[in-house]
N, C-alpha and C positions, 0 to 999 in steps of 0.2 A: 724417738730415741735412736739412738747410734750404739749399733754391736758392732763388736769386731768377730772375724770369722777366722780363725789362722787354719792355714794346711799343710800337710804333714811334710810337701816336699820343699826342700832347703836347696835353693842355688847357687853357683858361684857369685853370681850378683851383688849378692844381699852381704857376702862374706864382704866383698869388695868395697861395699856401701858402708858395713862395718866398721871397715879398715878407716877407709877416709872420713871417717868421718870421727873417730877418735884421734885421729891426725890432729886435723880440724878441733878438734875439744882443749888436745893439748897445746896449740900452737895460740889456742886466743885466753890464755890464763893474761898473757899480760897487752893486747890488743883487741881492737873489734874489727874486723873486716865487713863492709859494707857493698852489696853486690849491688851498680848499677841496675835499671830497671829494663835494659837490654840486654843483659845477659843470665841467665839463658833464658830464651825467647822462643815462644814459639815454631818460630820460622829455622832454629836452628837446635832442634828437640834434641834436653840430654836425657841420658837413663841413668841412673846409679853413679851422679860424677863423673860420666864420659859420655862421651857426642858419636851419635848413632855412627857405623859405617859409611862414608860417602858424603859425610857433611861435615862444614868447612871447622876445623877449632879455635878456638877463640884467640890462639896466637895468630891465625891464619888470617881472620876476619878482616874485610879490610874498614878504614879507618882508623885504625889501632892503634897505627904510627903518628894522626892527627890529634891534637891535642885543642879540646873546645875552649873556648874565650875566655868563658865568664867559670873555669872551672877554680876560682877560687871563693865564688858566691856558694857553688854545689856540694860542696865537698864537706865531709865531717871529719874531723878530727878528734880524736880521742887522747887529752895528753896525760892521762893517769888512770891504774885502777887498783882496786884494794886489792891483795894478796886472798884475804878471805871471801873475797866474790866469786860466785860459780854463773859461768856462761848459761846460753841458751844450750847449744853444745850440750854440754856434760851433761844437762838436765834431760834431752830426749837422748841420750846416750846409758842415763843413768835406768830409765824407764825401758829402754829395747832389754839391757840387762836383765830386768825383772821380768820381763814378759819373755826372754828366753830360757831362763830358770821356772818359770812355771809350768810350760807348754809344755813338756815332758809329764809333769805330773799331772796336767790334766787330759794329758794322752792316754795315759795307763789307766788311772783312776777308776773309768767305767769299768774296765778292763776285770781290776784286782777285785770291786766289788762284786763283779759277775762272777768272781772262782770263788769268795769266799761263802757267798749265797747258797750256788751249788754243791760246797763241799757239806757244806749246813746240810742241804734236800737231802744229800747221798748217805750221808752220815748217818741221821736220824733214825732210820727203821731199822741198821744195823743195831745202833744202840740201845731201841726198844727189846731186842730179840736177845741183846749179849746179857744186859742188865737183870735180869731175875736167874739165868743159870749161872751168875758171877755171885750174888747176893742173897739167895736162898734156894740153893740146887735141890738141899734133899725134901723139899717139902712139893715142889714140882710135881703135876700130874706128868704121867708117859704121854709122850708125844707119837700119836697113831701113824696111819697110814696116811689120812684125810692132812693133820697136820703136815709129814714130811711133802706130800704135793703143794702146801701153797709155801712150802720154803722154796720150791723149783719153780712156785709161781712170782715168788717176790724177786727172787734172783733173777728170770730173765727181764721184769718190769723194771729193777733197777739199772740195768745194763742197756735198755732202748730209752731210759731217762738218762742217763747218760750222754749216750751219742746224741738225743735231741737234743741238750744243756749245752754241748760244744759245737751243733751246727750253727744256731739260733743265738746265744749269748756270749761263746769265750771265740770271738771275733775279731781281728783287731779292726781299729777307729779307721773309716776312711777320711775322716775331718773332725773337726773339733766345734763343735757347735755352741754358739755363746749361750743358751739354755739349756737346762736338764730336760731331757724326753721327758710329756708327762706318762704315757704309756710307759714306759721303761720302768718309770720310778712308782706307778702305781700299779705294775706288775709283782717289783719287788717289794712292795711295802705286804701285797696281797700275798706273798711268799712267806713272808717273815709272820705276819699274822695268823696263818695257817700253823706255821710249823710250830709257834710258839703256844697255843691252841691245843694242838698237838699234848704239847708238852704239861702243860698245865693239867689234864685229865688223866694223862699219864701217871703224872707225882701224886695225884688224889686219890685214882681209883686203882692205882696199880704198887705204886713205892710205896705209900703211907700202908695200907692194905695187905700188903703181901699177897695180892694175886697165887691161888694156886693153880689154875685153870691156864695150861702154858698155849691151849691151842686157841683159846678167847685171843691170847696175847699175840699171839701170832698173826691171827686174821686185825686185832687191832692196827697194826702194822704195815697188813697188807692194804687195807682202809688208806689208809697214809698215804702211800705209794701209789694210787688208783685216783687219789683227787690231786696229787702234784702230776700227777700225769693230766687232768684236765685243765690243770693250770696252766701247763706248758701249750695245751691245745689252744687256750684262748690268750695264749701270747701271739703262736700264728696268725690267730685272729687277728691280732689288733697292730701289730707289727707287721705282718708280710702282706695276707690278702685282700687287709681295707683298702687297701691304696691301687689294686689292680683296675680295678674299673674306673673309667674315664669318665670322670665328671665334670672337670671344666678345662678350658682352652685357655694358655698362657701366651701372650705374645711378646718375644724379647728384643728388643732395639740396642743395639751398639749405638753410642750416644759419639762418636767422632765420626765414625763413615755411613752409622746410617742400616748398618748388616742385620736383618729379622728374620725370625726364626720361629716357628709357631709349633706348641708339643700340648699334646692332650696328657694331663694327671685327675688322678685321682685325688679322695679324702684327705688331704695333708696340715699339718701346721706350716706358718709363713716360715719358718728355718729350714726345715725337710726339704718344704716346695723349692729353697735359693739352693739346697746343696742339689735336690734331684738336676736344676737347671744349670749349673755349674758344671755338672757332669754331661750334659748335651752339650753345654761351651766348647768344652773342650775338642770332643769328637765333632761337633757338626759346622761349627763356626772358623770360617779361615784366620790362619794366624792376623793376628793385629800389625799394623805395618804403618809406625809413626811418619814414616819418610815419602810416602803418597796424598797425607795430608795437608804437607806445607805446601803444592806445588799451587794452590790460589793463593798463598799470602808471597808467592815468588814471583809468580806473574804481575803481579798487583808491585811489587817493590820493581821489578825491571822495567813497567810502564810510568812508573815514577822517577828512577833513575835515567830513562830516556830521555826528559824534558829538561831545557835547557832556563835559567831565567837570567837576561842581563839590565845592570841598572843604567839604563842610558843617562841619568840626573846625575850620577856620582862626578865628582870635579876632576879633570882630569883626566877621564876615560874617553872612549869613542865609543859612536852606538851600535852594539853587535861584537864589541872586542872586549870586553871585559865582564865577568860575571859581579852580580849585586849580591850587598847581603839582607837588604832592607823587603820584609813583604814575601819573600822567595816562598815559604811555607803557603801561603793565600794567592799566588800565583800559579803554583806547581796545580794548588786545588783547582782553581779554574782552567786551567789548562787540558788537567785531567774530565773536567764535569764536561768539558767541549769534543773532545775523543768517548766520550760513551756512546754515542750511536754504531761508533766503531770497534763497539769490544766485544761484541758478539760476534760478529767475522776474524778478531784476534782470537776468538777463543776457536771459531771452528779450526781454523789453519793450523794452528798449536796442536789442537788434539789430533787433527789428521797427518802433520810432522811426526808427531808421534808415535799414531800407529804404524806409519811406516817404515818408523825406527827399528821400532817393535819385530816387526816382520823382518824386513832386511836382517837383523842378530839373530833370529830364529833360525831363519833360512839358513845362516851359516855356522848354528849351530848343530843343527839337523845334518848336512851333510859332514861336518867335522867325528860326528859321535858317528856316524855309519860309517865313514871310511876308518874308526878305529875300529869298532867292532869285525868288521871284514879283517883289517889284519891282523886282529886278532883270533879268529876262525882260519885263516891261511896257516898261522904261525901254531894252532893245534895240529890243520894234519903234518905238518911239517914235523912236529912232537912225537906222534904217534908214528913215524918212522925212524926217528932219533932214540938215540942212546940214555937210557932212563937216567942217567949221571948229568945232559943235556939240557932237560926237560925242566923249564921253570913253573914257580911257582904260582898261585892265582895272585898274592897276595903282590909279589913281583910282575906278573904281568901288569896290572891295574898302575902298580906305580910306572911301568915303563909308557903307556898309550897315553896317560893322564894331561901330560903335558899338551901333546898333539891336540886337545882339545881345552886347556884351562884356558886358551885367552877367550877362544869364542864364549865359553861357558861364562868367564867374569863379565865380560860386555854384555853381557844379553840377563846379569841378572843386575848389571849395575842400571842398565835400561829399566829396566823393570821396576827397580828400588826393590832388590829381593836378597841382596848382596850379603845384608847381616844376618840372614835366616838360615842361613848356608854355611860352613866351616870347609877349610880343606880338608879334615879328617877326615868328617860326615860324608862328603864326594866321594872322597878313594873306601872307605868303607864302602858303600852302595855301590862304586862301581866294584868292587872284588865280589859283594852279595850277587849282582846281575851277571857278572863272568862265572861264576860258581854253578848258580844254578841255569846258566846256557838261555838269558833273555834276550829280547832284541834290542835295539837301539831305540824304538819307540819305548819300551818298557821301563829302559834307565832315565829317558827325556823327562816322564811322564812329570816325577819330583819336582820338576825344577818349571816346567810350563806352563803349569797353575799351580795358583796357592793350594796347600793341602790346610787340612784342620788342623790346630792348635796341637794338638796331643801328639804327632807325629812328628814332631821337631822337638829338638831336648829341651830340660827345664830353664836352662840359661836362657831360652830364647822366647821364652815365654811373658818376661818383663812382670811378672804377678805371681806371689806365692801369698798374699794375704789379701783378702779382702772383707769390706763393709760393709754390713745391711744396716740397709736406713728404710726404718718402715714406723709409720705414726702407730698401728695399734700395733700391741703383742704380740714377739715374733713364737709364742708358744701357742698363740691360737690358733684356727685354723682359717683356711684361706675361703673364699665366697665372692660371690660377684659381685666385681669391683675392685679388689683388692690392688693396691698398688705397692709399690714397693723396690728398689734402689740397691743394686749391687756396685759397687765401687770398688779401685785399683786403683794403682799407681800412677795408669795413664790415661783410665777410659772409665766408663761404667754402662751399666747395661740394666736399664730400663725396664720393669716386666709389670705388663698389667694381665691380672686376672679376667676373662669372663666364662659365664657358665653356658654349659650345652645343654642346649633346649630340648625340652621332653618333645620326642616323635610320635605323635599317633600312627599307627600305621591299619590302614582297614581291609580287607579282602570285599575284592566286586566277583560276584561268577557270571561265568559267560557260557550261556549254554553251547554243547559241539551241535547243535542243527542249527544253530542260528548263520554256521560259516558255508552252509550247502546251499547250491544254487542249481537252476534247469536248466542246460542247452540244449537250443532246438534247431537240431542240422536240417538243411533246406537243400535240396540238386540245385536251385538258378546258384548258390553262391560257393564260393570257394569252400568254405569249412566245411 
């Protein structure tokens, strides 16, 4: 089965994706646009309708301006369509609408149930207590000493059911999970069975009856109050501390580069387990970086666009001066099957050009960001003897050095393929945060030198606000060894297989303390 999983946060992305893509709805009421099977293509990965930073567009591309042979055998043509026909378009256009009109309501939902429930719990033992001196006051026994203590007792149990009701239940959703918890929902079923229980011995022994006995009534009440408080305890139960003990080991695989990541959980069902590890995604997995991927199907296209094939048979040509069109596909192959012993030395050279690309941009990264930093520590104490009218701002500082180091900075992440994960905002931000609080130039580098984790970079750049679990049994059961199971995105998905941690014996050996005593026997002929 296939759930879908939505969360909570919305990017500009998806607005964007929105957009063009009801563009696209309205603009093919009276055509069909037909996307060649080269574009877009892996080698030149788009996200949401646009082409990653640093890679070429499809105006740019070349061949663009050539025009293929036989493109009147390929080609479709659409010479009519009915006014009353609805595109592909409109149809998942019409469905995202629905599923965004939903997702609000099934954000809150738990939510609202959870206040209604507890106003239910809180309410109840008030209205056991108002209802007989509302309904038959004068026939009421006096209410003692013994009685007005367990009003002082029910009051303060109601006010600690309370604050537990709103630590524990009126929460808001960190995700939206394509199942109902069944703990959740057989907490609150256990809630409502209680309270109506309650009520039903109530209306019998107490409403029809006319109870005179007001401090019977009272302790009835407090009864009440004393088992939704055990209720609430075997919700921690079953909600917070089943799941602290680590019972089995998940291992998660990013399915394009390959990036694993291994977390001990606890007791969980397969939803909980995909949100708990969603939430390690974020923090411990470095940002996903589409534009490091294609650089084997680049290498592979430049080794191919390297080889030359001419048809020396063609009439009227010479041999070596005129390219063929006959075969060229079955000859480039061979050409290439003959250069394999040699592409493991292309590849070492490429990747050591590289590192030393790498390095060379750092290096002149490194000293660009220190000689800003320096002058901008000169240009403080120079501050601090200057006329407070003089004295610029952090926020103005940042924008004046910024340049002195934006080209090193662009080189050294376009090297990198780190270009798009980075904004100019986000830079002069971080650098005014690092001038603020007086860091060094190693400190501001740090961002930008290695990939940080996913979570540390804004949602825009995230490329994923919805994902899919794909798992053959029930994702409401709970997880055991073996368990496999399929997180999926936009652009990747991440793999997690279950196993369990093996029971330890552990045994104690004693070792007696005379067994470590020994006898030396000093001698005159020798040294000791």
């Amino acid at each position: 089965m296939v759930i879908t999983c939505l969360f909570n946060s919305r990017d500009r992305s998806r607005e964007r994706h929105k957009a063009s893509s009801s563009k696209d709805s309205s603009r093919s009421e009276r055509s069909v646009v037909i996307n060649p099977p080269d574009t877009p293509s892996q080698e030149s990965p788009v996200h949401n309708g646009e082409p990653l930073p640093g890679e070429p567009t499809p105006a740019e591309a070349p061949g663009d301006d050539g025009q293929d042979d036989n493109w009147g055998e390929t080609t479709t043509a659409v010479t009519g369509t009915s006014e009353l026909s609805i595109s592909q378009e409109e149809v998942v256009g019409l469905g995202k609408g629905i599923q965004d009109r939903t997702q609000g309501f099934r954000r809150y939902l738990p939510l609202a149930v959870g206040l209604c429930v507890g106003l239910l719990v809180l309410a109840t033992p008030l209205v056991f207590l108002l209802l007989p001196a509302v309904m038959w006051p004068d026939r009421l026994q006096a209410c003692g000493a013994a009685c007005e203590g367990l009003f002082l007792s029910i009051s303060f149990k109601l006010l600690i059911l309370l604050v537990a009701i709103w630590a524990l239940f009126l929460r808001p959703g960190r995700a939206s999970l394509p199942r109902v918890c069944v703990y959740r929902a057989f907490l609150t079923t256990l809630t409502l069975l209680l309270t109506m229980s309650y009520w039903l011995f109530y209306g019998v022994r107490i409403l029809d009856a006319q109870d005179e006995d007001y401090h019977g009534i009272v302790q009835f009440a407090v009864s009440l109050v004393d088992s939704q408080l055990f209720v609430h305890y075997l919700a921690v139960v079953l909600l917070e501390l089943r799941h602290f003990k680590p019972c089995y080991s998940v291992c998660v695989m990013r399915s394009t580069d390959g990036e694993t990541r291994h977390y001990n959980i606890g007791q969980l069902s397969i939803q909980r387990a995909a949100l708990s590890i969603l939430e390690y995604y974020y923090r411990d997995f470095p940002v996903h970086n589409p534009a490091l991927l294609s650089a084997s199907k680049h290498r592979a296209a430049k080794h191919l666009a390297g080889l030359k094939v001419y048809n020396v048979d063609a009439p009227g040509s010479t041999a070596g001066a005129q390219p063929g069109n006959g075969n060229q596909s079955r000859a480039m192959v061979t050409a290439a099957a003959k250069r394999k012993d040699n592409a493991h030395n292309e590849l070492y050279y490429e990747e050591a050009d590289y590192e030393r690309r790498v390095r060379k941009r750092r290096a002149r990264l490194v000293v660009a960001v220190e000689e800003a930093f320096t002058h901008v520590r000169r240009m403080k104490k120079e501050d601090e003897q200057a006329s407070p009218s003089d004295i610029m701002d952090v926020r103005e500082a940042a924008l004046a050095i910024f340049p002195s180091m934006a080209r090193a900075l662009q080189k050294y992440l376009r090297t990198t393929r780190r270009q798009h994960c980075h904004s100019m905002e986000s830079i002069q931000k971080h650098l005014a945060f690092c001038l603020v609080n007086n860091m060094s130039p190693k400190a501001f580098l740090e961002a930008y030198l290695s990939p940080g984790p996913t979570l540390q970079y804004g949602p825009e750049r995230w490329m994923a606000d919805q994902w899919t679990l794909v798992s053959e049994a029930s994702v409401t059961s709970g997880i055991k060894e073996g368990t496999e199971f399929l997180l999926r995105c936009l652009d990747f998905s991440l793999a997690v297989t279950v196993k369990g941690i093996p029971y330890i014996r552990l045994t104690e050996e004693y070792i007696d303390a005379k067994s470590h005593k020994f006898l030396l026997l000093l001698q005159s002929e020798t040294s000791v």
